[in-house]
N, C-alpha and C positions, 0 to 999 in steps of 0.2 A: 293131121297136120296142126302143130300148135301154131297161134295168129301171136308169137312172139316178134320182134322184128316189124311191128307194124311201119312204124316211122322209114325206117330202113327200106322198106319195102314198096312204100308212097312213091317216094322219094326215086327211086330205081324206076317207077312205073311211070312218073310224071316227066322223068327228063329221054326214057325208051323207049317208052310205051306205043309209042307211032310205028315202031320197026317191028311190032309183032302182030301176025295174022288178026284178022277181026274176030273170029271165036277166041283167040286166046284172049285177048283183052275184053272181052266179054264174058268168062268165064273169069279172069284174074280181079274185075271190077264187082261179079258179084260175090266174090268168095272174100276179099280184101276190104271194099269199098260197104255192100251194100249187106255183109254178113249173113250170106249164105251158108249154109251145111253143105259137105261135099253131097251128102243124099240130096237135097235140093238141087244142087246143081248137074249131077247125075241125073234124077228124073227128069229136069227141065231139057237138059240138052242131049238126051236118049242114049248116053254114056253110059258105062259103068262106075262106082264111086273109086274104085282103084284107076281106073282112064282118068278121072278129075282131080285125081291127088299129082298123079303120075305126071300130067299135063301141068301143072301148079309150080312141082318140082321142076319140071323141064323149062318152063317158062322164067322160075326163079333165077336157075343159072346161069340163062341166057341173058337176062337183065344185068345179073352179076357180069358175064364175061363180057358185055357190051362197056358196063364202067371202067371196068379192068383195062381194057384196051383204051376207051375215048379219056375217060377221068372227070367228063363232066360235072358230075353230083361234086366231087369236092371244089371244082373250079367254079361253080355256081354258089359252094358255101366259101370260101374267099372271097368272092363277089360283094356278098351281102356282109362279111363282116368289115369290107373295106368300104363301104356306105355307111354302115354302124357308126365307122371310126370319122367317117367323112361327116354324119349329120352330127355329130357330137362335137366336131371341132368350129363348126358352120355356126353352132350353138352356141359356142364363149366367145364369138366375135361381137362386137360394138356393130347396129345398126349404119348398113350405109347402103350408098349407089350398087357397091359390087358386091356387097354380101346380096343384094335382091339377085343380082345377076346368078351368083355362086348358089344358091339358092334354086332358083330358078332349073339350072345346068341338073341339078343332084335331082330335083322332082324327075327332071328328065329322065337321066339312064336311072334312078329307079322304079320308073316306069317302064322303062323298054326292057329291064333285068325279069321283070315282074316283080318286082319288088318294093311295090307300093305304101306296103306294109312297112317296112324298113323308117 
């Protein structure tokens, strides 16, 4: 399995990843996350490395057909480029009382978005 699609694959794992059994997310963190081999994780979890690809792919899709349906991951990237666009425009304002406010508001839900970083 090539580790192509990483970001793609974060991203799918960070906003699903709770709806999938605790081996799989244990198994998807160490092959994704912490750059296991399927043979390592095969030995570690008394699989087979065909069981750990198989499982990888199954676990893929399902991430995938979870977005498909919810559409999260792109509503979370709208999110954040509509904060982009929000701290940029916060930014050519003249200092006042309600820019602290407006200010203030944007730490906010970029912080409840997780989007700190923003």
């Amino acid at each position: 399995m090539e580790k192509r699609g990483h970001l793609d694959a974060s991203l799918l794992f960070d906003w699903y990843g709770e709806l999938l059994t605790e081996r799989q997310r244990r198994i998807w963190r160490l092959y994704w996350l912490e750059d296991w081999s399927l043979s390592e994780i095969s030995e570690s979890e008394g699989i087979s490395r065909a069981a750990v690809y198989d499982g990888l792919e199954r676990v893929k899709a399902r991430l995938g057909d979870y977005d498909t349906k919810l559409g999260l991951v792109a509503a979370g990237q709208r999110r954040r480029q509509a904060l982009i666009a929000l701290r940029e425009a916060l930014q050519a304002l003249p200092d006042s009382a309600e820019l602290r406010q407006a200010w203030a508001a944007y730490e906010r839900m970029a912080a409840e978005e997780g989007l700190s970083d923003v």
